[in-house]
C-alpha positions as CSV (number, residue, x, y, z in Angstrom):
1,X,0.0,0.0,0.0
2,X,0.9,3.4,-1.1
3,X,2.2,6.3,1.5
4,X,0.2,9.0,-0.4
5,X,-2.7,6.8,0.4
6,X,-2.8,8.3,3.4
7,X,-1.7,12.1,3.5
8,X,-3.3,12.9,6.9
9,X,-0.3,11.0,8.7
10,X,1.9,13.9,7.3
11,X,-1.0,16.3,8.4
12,X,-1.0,15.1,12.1
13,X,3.0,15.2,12.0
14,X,4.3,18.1,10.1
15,X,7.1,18.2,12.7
16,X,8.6,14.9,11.8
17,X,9.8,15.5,8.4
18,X,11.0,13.1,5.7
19,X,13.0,10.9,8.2
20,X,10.1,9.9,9.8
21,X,7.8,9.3,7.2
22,X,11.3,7.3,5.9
23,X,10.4,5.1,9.4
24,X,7.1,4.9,9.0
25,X,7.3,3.7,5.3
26,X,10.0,1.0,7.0
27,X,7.1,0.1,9.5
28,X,5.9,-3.5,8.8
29,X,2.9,-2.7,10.5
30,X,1.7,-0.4,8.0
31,X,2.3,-2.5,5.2
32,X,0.2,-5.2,6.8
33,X,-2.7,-3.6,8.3
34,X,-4.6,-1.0,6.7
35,X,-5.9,0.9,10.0
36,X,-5.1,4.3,10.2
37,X,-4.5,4.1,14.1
38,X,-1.7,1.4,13.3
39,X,0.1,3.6,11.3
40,X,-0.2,6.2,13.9
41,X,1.1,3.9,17.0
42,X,4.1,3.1,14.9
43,X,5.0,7.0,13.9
44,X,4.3,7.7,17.0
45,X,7.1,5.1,18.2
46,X,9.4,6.2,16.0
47,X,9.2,10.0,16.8
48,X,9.3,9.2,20.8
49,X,12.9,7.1,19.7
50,X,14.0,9.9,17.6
51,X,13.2,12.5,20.3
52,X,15.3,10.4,22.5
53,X,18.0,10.5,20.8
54,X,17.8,14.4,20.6
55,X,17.1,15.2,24.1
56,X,20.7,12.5,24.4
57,X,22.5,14.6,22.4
58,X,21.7,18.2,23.4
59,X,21.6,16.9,27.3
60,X,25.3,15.6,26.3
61,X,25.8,19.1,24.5
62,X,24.8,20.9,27.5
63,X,27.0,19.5,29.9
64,X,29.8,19.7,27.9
65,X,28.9,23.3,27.5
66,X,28.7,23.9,31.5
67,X,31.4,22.3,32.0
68,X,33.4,24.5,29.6
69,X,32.1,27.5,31.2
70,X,32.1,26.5,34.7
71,X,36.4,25.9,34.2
72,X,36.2,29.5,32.5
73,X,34.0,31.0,35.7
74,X,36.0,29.4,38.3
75,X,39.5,29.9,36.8
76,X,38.4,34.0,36.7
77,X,37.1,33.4,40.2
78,X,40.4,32.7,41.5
79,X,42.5,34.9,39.5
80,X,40.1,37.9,40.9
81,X,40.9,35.9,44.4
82,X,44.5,36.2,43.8
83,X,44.3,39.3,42.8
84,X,42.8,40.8,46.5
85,X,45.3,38.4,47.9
86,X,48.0,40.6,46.2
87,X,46.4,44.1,47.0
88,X,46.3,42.8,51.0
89,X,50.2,41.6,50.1
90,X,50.7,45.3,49.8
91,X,50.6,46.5,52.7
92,X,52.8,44.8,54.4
93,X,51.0,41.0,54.7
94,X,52.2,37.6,53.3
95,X,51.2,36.9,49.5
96,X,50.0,33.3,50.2
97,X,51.6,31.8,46.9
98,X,54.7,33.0,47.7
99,X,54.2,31.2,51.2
100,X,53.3,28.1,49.4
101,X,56.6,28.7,47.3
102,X,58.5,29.4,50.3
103,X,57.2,26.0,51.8
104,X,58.3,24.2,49.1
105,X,61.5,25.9,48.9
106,X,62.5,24.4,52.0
107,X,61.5,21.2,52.0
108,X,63.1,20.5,48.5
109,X,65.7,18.2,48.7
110,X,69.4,19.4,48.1
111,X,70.2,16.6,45.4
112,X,67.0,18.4,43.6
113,X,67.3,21.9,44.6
114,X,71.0,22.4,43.5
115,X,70.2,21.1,39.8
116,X,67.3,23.2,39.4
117,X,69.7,26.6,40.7
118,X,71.9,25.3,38.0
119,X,69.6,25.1,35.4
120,X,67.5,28.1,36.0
121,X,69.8,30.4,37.6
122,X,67.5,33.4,39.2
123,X,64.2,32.0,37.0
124,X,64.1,29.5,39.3
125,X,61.9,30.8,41.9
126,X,59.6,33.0,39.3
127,X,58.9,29.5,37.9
128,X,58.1,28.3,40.8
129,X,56.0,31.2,42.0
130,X,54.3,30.8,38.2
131,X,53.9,27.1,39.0
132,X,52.1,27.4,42.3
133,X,49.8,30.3,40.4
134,X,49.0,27.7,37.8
135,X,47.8,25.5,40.7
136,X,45.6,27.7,42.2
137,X,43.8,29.2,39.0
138,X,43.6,25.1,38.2
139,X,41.6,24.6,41.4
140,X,39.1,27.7,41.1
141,X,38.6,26.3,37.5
142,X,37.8,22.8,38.7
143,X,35.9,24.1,41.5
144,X,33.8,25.9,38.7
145,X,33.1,22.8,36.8
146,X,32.1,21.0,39.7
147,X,29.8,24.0,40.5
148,X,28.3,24.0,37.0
149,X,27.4,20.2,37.5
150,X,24.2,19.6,39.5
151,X,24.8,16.4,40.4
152,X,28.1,17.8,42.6
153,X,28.1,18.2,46.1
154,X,28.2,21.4,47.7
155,X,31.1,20.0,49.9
156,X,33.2,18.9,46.8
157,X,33.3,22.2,45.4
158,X,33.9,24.0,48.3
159,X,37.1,21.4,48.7
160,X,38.3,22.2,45.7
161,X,38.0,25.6,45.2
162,X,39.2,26.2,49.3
163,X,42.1,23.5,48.9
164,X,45.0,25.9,47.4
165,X,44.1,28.4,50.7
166,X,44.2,25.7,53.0
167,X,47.3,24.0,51.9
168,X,48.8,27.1,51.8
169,X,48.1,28.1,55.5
170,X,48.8,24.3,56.9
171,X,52.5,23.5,54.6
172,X,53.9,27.3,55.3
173,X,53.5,26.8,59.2
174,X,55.0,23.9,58.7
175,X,57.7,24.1,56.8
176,X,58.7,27.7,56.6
177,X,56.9,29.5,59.9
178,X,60.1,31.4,60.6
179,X,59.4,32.9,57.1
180,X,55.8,33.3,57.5
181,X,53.8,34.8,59.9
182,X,50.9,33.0,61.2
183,X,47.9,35.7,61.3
184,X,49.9,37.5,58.2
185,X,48.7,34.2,56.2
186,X,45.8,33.5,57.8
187,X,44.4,36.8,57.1
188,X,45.1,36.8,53.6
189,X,44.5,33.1,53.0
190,X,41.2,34.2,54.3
191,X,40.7,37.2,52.4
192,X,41.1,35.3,49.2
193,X,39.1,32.6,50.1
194,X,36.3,34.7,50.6
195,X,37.1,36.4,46.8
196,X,37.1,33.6,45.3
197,X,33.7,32.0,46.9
198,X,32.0,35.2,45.9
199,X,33.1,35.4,42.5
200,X,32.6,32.2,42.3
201,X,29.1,32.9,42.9
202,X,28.5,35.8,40.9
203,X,30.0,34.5,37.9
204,X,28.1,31.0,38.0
205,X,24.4,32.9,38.2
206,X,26.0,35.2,35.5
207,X,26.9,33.1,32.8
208,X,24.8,30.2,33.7
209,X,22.9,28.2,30.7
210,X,19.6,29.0,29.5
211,X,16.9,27.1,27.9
212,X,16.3,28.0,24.4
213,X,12.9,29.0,25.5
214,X,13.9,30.5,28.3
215,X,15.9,32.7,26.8
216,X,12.9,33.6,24.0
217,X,10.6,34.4,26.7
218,X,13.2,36.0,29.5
219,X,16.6,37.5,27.5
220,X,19.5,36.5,29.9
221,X,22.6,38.7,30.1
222,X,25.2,37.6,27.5
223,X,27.5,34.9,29.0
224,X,30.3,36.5,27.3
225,X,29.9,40.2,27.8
226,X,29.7,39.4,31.2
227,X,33.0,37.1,31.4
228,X,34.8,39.8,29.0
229,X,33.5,42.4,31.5
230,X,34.8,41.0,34.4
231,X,38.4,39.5,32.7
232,X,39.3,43.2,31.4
233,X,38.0,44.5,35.3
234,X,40.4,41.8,36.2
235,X,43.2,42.7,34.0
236,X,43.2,46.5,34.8
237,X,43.0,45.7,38.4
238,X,46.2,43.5,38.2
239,X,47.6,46.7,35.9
240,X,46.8,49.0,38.7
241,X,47.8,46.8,41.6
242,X,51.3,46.5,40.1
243,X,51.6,50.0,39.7
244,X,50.3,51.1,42.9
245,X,52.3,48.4,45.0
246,X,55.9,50.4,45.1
247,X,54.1,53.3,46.1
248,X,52.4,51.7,48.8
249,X,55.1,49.8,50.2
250,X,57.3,53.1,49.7
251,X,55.2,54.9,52.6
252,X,55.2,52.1,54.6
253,X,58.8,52.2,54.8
254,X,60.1,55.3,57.4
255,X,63.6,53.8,57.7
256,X,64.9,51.9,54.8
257,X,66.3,53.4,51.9
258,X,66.5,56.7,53.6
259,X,69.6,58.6,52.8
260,X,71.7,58.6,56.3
261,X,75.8,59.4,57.0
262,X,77.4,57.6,59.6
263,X,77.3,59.1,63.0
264,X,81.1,58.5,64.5
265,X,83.5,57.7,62.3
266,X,86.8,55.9,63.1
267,X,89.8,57.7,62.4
268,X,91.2,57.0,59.3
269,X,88.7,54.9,57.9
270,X,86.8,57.0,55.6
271,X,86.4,55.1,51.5
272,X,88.4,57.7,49.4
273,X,86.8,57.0,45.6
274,X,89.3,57.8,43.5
275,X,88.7,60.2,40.4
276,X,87.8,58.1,37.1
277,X,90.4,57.6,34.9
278,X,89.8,59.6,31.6
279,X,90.6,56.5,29.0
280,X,87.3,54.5,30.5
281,X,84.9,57.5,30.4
282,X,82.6,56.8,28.1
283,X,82.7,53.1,27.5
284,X,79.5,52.2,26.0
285,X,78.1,48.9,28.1
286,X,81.1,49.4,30.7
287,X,80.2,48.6,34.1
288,X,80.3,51.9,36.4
289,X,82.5,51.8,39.1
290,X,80.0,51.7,41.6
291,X,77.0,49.7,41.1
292,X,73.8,52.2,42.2
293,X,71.8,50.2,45.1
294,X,68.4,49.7,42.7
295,X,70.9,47.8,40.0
296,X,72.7,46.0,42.5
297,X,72.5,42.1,42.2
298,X,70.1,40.4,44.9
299,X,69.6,36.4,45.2
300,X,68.4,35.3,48.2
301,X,66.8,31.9,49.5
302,X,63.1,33.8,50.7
303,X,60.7,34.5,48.6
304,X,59.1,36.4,51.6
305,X,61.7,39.3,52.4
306,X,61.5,40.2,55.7
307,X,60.1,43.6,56.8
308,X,61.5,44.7,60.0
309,X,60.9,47.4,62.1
310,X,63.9,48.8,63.1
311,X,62.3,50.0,66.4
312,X,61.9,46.2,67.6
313,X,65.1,44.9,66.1
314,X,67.8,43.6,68.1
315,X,71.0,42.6,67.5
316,X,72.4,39.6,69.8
317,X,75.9,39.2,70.2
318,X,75.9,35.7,72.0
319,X,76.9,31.9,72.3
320,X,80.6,30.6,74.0
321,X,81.4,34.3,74.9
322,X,81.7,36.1,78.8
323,X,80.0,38.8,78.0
324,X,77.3,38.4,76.0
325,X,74.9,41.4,74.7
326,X,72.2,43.0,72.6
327,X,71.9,46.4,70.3
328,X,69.0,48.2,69.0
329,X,69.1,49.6,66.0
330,X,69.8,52.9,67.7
331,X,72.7,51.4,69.6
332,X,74.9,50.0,66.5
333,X,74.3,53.5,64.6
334,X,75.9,54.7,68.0
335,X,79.1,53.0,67.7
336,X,82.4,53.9,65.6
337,X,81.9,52.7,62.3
338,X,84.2,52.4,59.4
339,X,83.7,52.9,55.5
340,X,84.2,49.9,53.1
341,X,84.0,50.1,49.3
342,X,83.7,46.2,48.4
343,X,82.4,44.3,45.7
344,X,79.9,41.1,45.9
345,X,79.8,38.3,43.7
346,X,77.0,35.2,44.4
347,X,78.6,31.8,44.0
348,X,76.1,31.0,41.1
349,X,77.7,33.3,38.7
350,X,78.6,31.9,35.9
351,X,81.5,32.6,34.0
352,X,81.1,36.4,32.4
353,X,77.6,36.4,34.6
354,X,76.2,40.0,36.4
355,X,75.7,38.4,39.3
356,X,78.6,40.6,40.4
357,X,78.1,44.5,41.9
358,X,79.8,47.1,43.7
359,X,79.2,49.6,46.4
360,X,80.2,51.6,49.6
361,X,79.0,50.1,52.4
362,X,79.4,51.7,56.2
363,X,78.8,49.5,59.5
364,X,80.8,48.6,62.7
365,X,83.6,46.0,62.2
366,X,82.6,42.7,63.6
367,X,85.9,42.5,65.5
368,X,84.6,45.0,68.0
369,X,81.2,43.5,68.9
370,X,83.4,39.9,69.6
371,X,86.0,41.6,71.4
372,X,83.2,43.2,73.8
373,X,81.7,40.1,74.0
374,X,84.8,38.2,74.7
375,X,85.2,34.3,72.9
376,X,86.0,31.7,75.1
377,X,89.3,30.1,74.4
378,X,87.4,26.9,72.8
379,X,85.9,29.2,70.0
380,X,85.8,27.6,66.3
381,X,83.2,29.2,64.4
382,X,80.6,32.5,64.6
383,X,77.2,30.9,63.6
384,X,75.4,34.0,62.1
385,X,71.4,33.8,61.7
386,X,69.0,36.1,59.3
387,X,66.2,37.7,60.8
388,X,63.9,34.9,58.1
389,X,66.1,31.4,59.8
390,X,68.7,31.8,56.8
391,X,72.0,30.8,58.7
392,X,75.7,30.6,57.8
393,X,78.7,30.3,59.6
394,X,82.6,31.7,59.3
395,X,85.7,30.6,60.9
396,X,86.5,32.6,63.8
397,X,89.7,33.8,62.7
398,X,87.4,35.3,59.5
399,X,85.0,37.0,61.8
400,X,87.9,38.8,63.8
401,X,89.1,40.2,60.4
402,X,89.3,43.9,60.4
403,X,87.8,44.1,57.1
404,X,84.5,41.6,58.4
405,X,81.8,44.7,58.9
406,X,78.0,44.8,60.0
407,X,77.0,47.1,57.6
408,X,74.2,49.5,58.1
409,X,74.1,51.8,55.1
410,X,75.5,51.4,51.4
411,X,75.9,54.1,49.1
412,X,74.9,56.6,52.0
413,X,71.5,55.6,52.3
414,X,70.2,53.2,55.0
415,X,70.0,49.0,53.6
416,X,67.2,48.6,51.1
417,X,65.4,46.2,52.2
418,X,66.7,43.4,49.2
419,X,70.1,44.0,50.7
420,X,69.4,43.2,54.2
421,X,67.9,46.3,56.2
422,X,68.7,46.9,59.2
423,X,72.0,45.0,59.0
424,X,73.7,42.6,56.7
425,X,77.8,40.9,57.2
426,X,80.5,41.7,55.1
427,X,82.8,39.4,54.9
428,X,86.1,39.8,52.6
429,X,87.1,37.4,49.9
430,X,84.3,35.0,50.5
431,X,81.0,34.9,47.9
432,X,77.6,36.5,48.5
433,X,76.0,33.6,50.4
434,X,77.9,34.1,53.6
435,X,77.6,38.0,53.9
436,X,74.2,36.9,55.6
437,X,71.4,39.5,55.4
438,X,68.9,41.2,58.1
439,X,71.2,39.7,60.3
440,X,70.1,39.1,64.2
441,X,72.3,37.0,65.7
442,X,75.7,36.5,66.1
443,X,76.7,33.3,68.3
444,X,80.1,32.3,68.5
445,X,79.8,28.4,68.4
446,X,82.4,25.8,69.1
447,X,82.0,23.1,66.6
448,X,82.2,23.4,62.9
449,X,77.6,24.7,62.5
450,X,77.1,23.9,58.5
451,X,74.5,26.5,57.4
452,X,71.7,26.4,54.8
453,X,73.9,25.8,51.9
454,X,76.7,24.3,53.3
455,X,73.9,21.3,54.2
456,X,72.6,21.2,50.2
457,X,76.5,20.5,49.2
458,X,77.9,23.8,48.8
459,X,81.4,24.8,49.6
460,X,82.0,25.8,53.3
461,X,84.8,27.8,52.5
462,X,83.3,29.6,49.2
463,X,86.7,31.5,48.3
464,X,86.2,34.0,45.6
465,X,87.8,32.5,42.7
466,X,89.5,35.0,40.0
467,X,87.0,35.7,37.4
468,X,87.0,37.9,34.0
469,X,83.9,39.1,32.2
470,X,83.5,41.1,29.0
471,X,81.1,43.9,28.8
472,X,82.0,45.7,25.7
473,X,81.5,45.5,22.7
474,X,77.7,44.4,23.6
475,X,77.1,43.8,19.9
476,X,78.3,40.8,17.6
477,X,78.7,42.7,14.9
478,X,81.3,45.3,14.5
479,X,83.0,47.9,11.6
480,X,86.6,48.0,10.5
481,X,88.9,50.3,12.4
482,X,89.6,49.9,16.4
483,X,86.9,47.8,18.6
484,X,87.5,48.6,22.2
485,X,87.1,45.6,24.4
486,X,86.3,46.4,28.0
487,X,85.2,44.7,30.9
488,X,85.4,43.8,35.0
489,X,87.9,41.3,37.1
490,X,87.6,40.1,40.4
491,X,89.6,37.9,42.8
492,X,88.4,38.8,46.1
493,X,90.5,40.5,48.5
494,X,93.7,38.9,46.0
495,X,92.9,41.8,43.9
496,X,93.8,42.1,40.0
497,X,97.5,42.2,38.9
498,X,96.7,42.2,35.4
499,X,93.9,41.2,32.3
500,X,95.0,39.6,29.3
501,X,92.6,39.4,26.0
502,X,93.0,36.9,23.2
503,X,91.4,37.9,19.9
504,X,92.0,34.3,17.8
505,X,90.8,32.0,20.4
506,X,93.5,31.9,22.9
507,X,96.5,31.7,20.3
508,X,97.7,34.8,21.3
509,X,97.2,37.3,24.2
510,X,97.8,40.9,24.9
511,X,98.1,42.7,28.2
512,X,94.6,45.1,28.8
513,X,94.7,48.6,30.1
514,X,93.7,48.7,33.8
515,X,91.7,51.2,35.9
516,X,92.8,51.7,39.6
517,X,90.8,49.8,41.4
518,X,88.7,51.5,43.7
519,X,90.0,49.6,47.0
520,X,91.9,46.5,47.7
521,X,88.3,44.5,47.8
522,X,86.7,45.9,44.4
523,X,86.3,44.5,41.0
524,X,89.3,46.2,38.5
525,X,87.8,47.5,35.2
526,X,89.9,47.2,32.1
527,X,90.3,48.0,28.4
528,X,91.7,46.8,25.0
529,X,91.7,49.2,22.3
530,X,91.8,46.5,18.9
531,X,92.7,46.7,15.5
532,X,91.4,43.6,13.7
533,X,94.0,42.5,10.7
534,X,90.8,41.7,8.5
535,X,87.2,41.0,8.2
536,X,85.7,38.0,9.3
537,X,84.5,36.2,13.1
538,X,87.0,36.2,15.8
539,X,87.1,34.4,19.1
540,X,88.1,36.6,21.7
541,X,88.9,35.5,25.5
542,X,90.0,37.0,28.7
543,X,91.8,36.0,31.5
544,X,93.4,37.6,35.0
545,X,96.5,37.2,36.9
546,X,95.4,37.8,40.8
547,X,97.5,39.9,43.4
548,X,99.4,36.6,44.5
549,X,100.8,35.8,40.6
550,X,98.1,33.1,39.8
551,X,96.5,32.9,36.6
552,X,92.8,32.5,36.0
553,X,91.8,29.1,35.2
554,X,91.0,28.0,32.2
555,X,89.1,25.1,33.3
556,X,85.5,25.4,32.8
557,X,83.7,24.1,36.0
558,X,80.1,24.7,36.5
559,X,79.0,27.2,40.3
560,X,78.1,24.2,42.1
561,X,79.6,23.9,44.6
562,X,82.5,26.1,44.8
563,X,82.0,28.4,41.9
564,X,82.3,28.7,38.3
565,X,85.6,28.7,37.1
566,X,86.5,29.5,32.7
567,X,87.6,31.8,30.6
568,X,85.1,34.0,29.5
569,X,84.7,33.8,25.4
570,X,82.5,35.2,23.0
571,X,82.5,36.0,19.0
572,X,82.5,38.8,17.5
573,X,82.1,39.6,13.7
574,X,84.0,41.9,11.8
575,X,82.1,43.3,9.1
576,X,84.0,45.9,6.1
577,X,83.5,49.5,7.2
């Protein structure tokens, strides 16, 4: 029996379309019965199948589609979270992903830890900061999936979305609570808990999905003006929160960085800076003599730099001594002080790296505290502990070096914070890592104490080895006629006898020109005015005799653990004028 015998069936079903009149025409039933309400029964069947599979598919569509925008809504959630975390951070309270990086900082093993610092060199904590962000954004984004999904639990996403805070607040007190202060991160764990949940909340009712006919009859706002909307709020937020945070910090600060002279100065101690010489003025991409204290080098272990009132601070002079005894900050500005111009140089420097300044520095020479103090005859080392837990030690003989200073001021103004406010350790011809910063103790110990990272396999006695680096020419490329070749050398308190430069890749050298260094423990700048026979690439080296006679090695040995050794290299082309 024909189809067209009975056109009603199409009348009754206009929705159905040719596929189902396909079905119905497939029907056996209607084929062997000629009752219209057969034929019905069976389209009927057939459309509640085909229905099925639709509602199926757009349920499946649908979830996939609040599932995509809850990870959107909840990874905004938590960036605006972070983002109030950060504001609180600036004045003056703990940014709780940098307490979670701090936390993980310390408990990283040293056989893990040292790589990484080789690796990376100073990206090694941003990383890690950028990591743990990464993991927080990635919870709020689950959390807003799970908060899209009705069948969730209200416990599960709060969980997920509170576990970053949490974790936080439990591993820093932990691990690092001599870094972090307890109601510094509770408060602004709490803070951004709080952000996130509300966002969280705004932004699900926001962008949540709407029924087709729902959305006929009662227009929703637009899921993505809203989300735009609130990521360019967000964005201009973090703009102005980056902006405003120096400034705030700035006039939270009353004593650090202000300029300051010393009060009583010893006798014959004043730093005389001698007057440039005129054949290195105007070296483009030479190093100044003095490095300006916003340029000047700073690795430390704490991602949390500690903020200390100088009105609370104390220094303690203790341990095997008689006579042991505490300064304010008051007291030590009190006391004869001495001028030092010195240069710093971190043990993870590589060869020709800027991990290297220079500055005047002013303090008290350690000698005097001890001496008041009085070691005990069994005296071995001076254990010396950061104001954050960082400790280090020096041999006792080191500490009662004239030259070893508690410095207060550098470069005439009061420590910045990075470089150890209210008081840092100088310590001559050793690297960076033992000139221990916001020092507050001082405790003369009588076995040999291994500090932080003397215990991750780094050398006790960190000598300053004789180093070389090339700052000029800064370009690859260069014209016929003279290149001038200018750079820095360093060996510690050995000072710099003399530079040599190779142009052909060490098969010749020539003696540099060298600048009077500014004091027997600065960096020596030097120059090497070069006429190159011909155009073409050339390999050109350096190397430095010390004060003692000994040459630079040319061994290349990587910073860890006693630091890099090399000559510094580099090629330059020489291109027809």
């Amino acid at each position: 029996m024909a189809l067209d015998t009975y056109p009603s069936v199409m009348m009754i079903h206009p929705a159905l379309g040719t596929r189902n009149a396909g079905a119905i025409r497939r029907c056996p039933r209607s084929e062997r019965h000629g009752e219209r309400g057969k034929i019905l029964r069976c389209d009927r069947g057939a459309e509640r199948g085909h229905l099925r599979r639709i509602v199926t598919e757009v349920g499946r569509f649908t979830a996939d589609a609040r599932a995509r925008t809850g990870l959107l809504v909840g990874g905004l959630a938590m960036f605006f979270a972070i983002l109030v975390a950060y504001l609180a951070s600036l004045i003056g309270f703990t940014f709780a992903p940098d307490a979670l990086a701090q936390a993980i900082i310390e408990v990283l093993p040293g056989a893990i830890a040292v790589p990484l610092i080789e690796l990376l060199q100073f990206w090694a904590k941003r990383l890690l900061v950028a990591g743990v962000l990464i993991g927080f954004v990635a919870c709020g984004a689950f959390a807003g999936a799970f908060a899209a999904d009705p069948r969730r639990r209200d416990r599960t996403v709060l969980a997920v979305g509170l576990a970053p805070w949490i974790v936080t607040l439990v591993l820093s007190q932990l691990f690092a609570g001599s870094k972090v202060d307890l109601p510094s991160i509770l408060l602004t764990g709490s803070v951004g808990a709080v952000a996130f949940l509300l966002a969280l909340h705004f932004l699900s009712g926001a962008a949540a999905y709407q029924p087709l006919e729902e959305r006929v009859a009662e227009p929703s706002p637009s899921r993505r003006r809203v989300l735009l909307g609130a990521a360019a709020f967000a964005a201009a937020l973090a703009v102005a929160s980056v902006g405003l945070g120096s400034t705030v910090r700035a006039s939270l600060r009353k004593t650090e960085g202000v300029r300051a002279a010393v009060r009583r100065l010893r006798p014959g101690s004043q730093a005389v800076v001698p007057p440039e010489t005129p054949a290195f003025t105007g070296i483009a991409n030479l190093s100044p003599r003095i490095t300006d204290n916003a340029s000047f080098y700073t690795i430390d272990t704490a991602l949390i730099k500690p903020t200390v009132d100088a009105t609370k601070w104390r220094l303690d002079i203790s341990g095997a001594v008689e006579s042991p005894f505490s300064l304010t900050y008051d007291q030590l500005l009190d006391l004869e002080a001495v001028e030092q111009l010195k240069t710093l140089e971190c043990i993870s420097n590589n060869v020709g790296g800027d991990l290297i300044s220079t500055a005047l520095f002013s303090g008290v020479p350690l000698r005097d505290l001890l001496l008041r103090a009085t070691p005990r005859s069994d005296a071995f080392k001076v254990k010396l502990t950061s104001v954050d837990g960082y400790t280090d030690s020096i041999r006792i003989d080191k500490a009662l070096d004239p030259d070893t200073v508690v410095a207060y001021l550098m470069n005439g103004y009061a420590l910045p914070e990075d470089h150890g406010f209210p008081a840092r350790l100088l310590v001559p011809n050793i690297y960076g890592m033992k000139n221990v910063k916001w020092l507050r103790t001082i405790e003369v110990v009588t076995s040999d104490y291994q500090g932080y990272w003397m215990q991750r396999g780094w050398s006790d006695s960190a000598i300053i080895n004789t180093n070389t680096r090339i700052d000029t020419p800064a370009a690859l490329r260069s014209k016929d006629g003279i290149v001038t070749l200018a750079g820095v050398a360093f060996a510690g308190a050995r000072g710099i006898r003399g530079v040599e430069v190779s142009t052909d890749g060490g098969g010749s050298w020539q003696a540099a020109t060298l600048e009077a260094p500014l004091g027997p423990l600065t960096w020596v700048r030097w120059k090497l005015d070069w006429t190159p026979s011909k155009s073409g690439k050339f390999r050109v080296l350096a190397r430095s005799t010390d004060g003692t006679g000994a040459l630079e090695t040319a061994i290349r040995r990587e910073p860890f653990p006693s630091g890099a050794t090399g000559y510094v290299s580099f090629e330059v082309s020489v291109q027809p004028g």
